[in-house]
The first five atom37 places (N, CA, C, CB, O) and aatype in JSON, in Angstrom:
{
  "aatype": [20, 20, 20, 20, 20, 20, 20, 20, 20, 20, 20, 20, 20, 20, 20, 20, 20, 20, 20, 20, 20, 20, 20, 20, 20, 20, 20, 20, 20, 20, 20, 20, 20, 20, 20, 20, 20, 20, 20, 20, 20, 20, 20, 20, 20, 20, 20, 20, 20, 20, 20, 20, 20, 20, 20, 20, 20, 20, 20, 20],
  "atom_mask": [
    [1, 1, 1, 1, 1],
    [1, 1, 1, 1, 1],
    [1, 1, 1, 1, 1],
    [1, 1, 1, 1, 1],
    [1, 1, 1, 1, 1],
    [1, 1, 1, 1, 1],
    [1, 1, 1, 1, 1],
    [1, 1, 1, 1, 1],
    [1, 1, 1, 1, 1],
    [1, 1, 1, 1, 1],
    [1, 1, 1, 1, 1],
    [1, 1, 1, 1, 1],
    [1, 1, 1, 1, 1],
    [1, 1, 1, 1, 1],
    [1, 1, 1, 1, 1],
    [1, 1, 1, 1, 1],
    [1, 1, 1, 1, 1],
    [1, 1, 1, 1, 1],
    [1, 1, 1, 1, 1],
    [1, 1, 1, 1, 1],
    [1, 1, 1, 1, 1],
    [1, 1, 1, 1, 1],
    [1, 1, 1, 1, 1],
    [1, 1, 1, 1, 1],
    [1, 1, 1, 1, 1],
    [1, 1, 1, 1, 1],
    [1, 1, 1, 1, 1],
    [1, 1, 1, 1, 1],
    [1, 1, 1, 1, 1],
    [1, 1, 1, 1, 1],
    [1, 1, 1, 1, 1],
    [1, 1, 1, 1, 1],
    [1, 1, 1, 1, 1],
    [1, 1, 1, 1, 1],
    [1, 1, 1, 1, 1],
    [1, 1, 1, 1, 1],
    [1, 1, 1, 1, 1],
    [1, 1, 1, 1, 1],
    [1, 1, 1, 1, 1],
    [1, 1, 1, 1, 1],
    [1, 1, 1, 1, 1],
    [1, 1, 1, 1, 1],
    [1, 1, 1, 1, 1],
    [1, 1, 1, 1, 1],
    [1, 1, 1, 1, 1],
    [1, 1, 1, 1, 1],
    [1, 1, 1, 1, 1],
    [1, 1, 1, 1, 1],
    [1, 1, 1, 1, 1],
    [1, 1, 1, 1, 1],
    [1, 1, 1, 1, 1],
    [1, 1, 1, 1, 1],
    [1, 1, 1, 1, 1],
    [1, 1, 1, 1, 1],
    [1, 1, 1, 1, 1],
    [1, 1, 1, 1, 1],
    [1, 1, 1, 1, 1],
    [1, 1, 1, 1, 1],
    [1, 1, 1, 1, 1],
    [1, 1, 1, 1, 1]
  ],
  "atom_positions": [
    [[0.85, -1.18, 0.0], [0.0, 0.0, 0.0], [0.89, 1.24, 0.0], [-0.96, 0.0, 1.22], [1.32, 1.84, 0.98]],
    [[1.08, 1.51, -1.37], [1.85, 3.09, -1.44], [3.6, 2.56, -0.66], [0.63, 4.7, -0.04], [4.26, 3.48, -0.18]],
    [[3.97, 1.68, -0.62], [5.19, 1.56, 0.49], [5.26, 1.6, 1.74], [5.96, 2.31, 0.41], [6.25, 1.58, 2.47]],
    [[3.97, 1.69, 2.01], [4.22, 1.72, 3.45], [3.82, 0.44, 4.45], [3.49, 2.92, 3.91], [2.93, -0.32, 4.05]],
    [[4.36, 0.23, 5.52], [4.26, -1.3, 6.28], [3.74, -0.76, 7.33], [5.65, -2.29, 6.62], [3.67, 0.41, 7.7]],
    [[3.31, -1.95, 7.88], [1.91, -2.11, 9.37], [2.62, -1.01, 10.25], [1.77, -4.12, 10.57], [2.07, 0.06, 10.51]],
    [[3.86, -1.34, 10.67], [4.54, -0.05, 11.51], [4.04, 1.11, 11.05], [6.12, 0.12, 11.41], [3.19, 1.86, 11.51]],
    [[4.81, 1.15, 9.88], [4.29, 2.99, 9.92], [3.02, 3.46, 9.89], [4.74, 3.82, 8.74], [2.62, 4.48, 10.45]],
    [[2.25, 2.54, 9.09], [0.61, 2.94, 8.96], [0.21, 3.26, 11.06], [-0.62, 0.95, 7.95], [-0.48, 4.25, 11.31]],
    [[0.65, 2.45, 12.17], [0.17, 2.33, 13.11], [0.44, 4.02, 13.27], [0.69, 1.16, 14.01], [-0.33, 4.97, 13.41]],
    [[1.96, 3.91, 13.18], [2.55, 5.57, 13.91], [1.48, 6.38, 13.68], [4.03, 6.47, 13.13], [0.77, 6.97, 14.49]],
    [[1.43, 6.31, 12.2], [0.64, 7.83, 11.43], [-0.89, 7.99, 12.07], [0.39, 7.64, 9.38], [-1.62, 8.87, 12.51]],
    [[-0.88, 6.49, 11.81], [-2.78, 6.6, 13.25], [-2.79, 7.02, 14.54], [-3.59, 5.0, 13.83], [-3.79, 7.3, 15.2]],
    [[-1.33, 7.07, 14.99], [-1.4, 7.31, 16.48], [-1.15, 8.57, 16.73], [-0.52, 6.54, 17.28], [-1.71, 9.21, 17.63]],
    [[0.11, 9.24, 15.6], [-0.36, 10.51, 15.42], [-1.53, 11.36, 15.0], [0.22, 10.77, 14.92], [-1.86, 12.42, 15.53]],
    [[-2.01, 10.87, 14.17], [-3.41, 11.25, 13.62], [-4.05, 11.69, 15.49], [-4.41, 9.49, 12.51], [-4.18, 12.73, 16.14]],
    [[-4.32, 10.05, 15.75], [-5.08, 10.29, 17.13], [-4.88, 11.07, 18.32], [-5.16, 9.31, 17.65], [-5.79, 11.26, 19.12]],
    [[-3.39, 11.66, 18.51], [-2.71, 12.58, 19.35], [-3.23, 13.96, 19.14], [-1.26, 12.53, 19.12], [-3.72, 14.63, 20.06]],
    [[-3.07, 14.51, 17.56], [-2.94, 15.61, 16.96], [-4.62, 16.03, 16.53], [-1.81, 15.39, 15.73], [-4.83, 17.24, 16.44]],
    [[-5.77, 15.15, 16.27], [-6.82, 15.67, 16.48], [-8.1, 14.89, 17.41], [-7.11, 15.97, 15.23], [-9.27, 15.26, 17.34]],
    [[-7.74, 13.98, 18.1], [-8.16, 12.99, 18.71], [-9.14, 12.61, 18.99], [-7.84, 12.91, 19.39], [-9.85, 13.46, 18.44]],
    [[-10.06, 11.67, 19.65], [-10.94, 10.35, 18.94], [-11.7, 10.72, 18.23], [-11.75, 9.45, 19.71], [-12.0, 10.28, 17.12]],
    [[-12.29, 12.02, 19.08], [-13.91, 12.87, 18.62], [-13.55, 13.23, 17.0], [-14.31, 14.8, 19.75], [-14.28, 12.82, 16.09]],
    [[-12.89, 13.67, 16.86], [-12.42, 14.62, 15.36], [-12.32, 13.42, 14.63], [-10.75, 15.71, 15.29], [-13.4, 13.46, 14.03]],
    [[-11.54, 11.91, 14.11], [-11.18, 11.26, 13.5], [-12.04, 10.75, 12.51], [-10.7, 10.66, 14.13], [-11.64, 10.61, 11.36]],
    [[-13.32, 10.43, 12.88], [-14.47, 9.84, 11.93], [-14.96, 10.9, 11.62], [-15.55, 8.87, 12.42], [-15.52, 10.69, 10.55]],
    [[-15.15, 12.34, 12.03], [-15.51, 13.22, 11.27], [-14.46, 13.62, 9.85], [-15.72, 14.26, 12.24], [-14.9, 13.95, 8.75]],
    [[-13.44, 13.52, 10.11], [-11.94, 13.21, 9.35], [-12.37, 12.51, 8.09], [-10.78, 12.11, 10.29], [-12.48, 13.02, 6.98]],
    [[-12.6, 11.31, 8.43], [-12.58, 10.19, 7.85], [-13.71, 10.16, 6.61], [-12.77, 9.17, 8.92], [-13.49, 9.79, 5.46]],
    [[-15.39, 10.81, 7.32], [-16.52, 11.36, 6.61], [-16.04, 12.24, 5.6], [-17.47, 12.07, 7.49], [-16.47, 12.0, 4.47]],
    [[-15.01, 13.5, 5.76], [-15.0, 14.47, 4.67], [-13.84, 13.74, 3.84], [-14.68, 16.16, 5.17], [-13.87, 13.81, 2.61]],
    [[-13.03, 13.19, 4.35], [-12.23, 12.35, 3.26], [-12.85, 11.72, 2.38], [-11.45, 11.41, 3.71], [-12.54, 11.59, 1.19]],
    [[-13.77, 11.3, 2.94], [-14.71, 10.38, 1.82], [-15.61, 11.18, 0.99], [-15.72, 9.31, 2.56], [-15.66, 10.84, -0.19]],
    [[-16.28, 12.12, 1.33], [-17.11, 12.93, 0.49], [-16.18, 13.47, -0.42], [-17.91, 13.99, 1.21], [-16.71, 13.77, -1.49]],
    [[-14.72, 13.73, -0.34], [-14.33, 14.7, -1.52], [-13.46, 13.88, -1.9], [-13.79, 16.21, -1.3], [-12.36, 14.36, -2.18]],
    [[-13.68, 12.01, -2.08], [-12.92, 11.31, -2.85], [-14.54, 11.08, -3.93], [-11.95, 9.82, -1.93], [-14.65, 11.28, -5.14]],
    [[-15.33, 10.73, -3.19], [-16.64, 10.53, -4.12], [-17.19, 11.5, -5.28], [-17.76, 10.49, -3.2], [-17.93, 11.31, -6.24]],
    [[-16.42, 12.79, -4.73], [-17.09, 14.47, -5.72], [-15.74, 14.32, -6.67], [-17.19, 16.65, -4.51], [-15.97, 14.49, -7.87]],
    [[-14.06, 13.97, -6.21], [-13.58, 13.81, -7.28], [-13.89, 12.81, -8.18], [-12.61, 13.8, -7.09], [-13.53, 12.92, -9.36]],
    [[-14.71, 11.56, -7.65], [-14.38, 10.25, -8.66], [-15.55, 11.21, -9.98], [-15.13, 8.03, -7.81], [-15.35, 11.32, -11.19]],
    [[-16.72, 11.76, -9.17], [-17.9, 12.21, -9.64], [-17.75, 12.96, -10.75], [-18.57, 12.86, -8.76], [-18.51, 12.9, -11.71]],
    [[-16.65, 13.79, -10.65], [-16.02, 15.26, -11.21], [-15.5, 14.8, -12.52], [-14.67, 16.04, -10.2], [-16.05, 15.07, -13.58]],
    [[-13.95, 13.76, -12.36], [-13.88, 12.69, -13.18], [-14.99, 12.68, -14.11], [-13.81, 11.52, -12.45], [-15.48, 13.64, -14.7]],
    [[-15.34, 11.36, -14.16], [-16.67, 10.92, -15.15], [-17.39, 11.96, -15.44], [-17.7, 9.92, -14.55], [-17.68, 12.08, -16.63]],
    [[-17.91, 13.04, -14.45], [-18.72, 14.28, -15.45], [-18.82, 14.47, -16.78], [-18.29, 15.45, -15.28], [-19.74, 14.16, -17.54]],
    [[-17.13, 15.34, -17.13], [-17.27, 15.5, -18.53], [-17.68, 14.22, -19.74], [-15.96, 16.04, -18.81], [-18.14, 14.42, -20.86]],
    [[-17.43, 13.2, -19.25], [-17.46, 11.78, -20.11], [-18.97, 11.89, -20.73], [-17.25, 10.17, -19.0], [-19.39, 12.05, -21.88]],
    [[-19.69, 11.73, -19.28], [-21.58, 11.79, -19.24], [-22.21, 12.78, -19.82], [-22.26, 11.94, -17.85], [-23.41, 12.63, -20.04]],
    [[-21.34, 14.41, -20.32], [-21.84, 15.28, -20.81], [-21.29, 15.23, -21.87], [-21.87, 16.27, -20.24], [-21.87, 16.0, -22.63]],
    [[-20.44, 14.71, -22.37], [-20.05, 14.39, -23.84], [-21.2, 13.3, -24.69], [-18.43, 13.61, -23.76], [-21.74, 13.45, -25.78]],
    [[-21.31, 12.22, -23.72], [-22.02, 11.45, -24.21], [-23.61, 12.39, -24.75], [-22.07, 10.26, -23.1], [-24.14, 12.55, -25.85]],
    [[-23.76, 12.57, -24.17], [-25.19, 13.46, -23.98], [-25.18, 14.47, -24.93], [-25.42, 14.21, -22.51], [-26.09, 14.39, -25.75]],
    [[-24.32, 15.52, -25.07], [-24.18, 16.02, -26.48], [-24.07, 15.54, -28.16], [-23.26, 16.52, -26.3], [-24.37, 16.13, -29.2]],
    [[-23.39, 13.92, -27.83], [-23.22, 13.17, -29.02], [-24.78, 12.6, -29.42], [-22.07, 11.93, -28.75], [-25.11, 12.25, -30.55]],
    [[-25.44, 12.6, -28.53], [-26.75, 11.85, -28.86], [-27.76, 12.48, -29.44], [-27.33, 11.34, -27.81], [-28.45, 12.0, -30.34]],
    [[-27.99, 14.28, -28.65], [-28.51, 15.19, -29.02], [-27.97, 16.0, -30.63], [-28.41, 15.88, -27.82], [-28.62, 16.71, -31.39]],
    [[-26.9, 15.64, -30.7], [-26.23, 15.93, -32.15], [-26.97, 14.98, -33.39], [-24.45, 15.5, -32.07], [-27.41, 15.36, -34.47]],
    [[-26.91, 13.5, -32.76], [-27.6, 12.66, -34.0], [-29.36, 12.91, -33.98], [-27.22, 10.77, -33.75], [-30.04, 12.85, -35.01]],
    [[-29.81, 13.14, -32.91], [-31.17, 13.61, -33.09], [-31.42, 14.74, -33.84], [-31.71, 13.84, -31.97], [-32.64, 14.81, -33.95]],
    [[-30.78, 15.85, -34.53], [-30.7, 16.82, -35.19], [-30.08, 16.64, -36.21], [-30.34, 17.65, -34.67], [-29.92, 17.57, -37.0]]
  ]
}
């Protein structure tokens, strides 16, 4: 995973947990996830609006 081994992944959690601790972490964890889902989203956008223009082109 990216190079990194069970050790270090632990450290970086334990820092994580020091530096904004328990309460903060799953709120952490929630916006990490919302703005991996809006990039994947963001991504594919233009694809879905291309498509959609190509279709509306052959209908005309």
């Amino acid at each position: 995973m990216f190079g990194i081994g069970m050790s270090e992944l632990v450290v970086i959690l334990v820092i994580v947990l020091i530096i904004f601790g328990p309460g903060k972490v799953p709120e952490i964890g929630a916006a990490m996830g919302k703005a991996i889902r809006n990039f994947k989203t963001a991504t594919t956008e233009p694809e879905k609006k291309e498509v959609e223009h190509k279709e509306t082109d052959k209908e005309n």
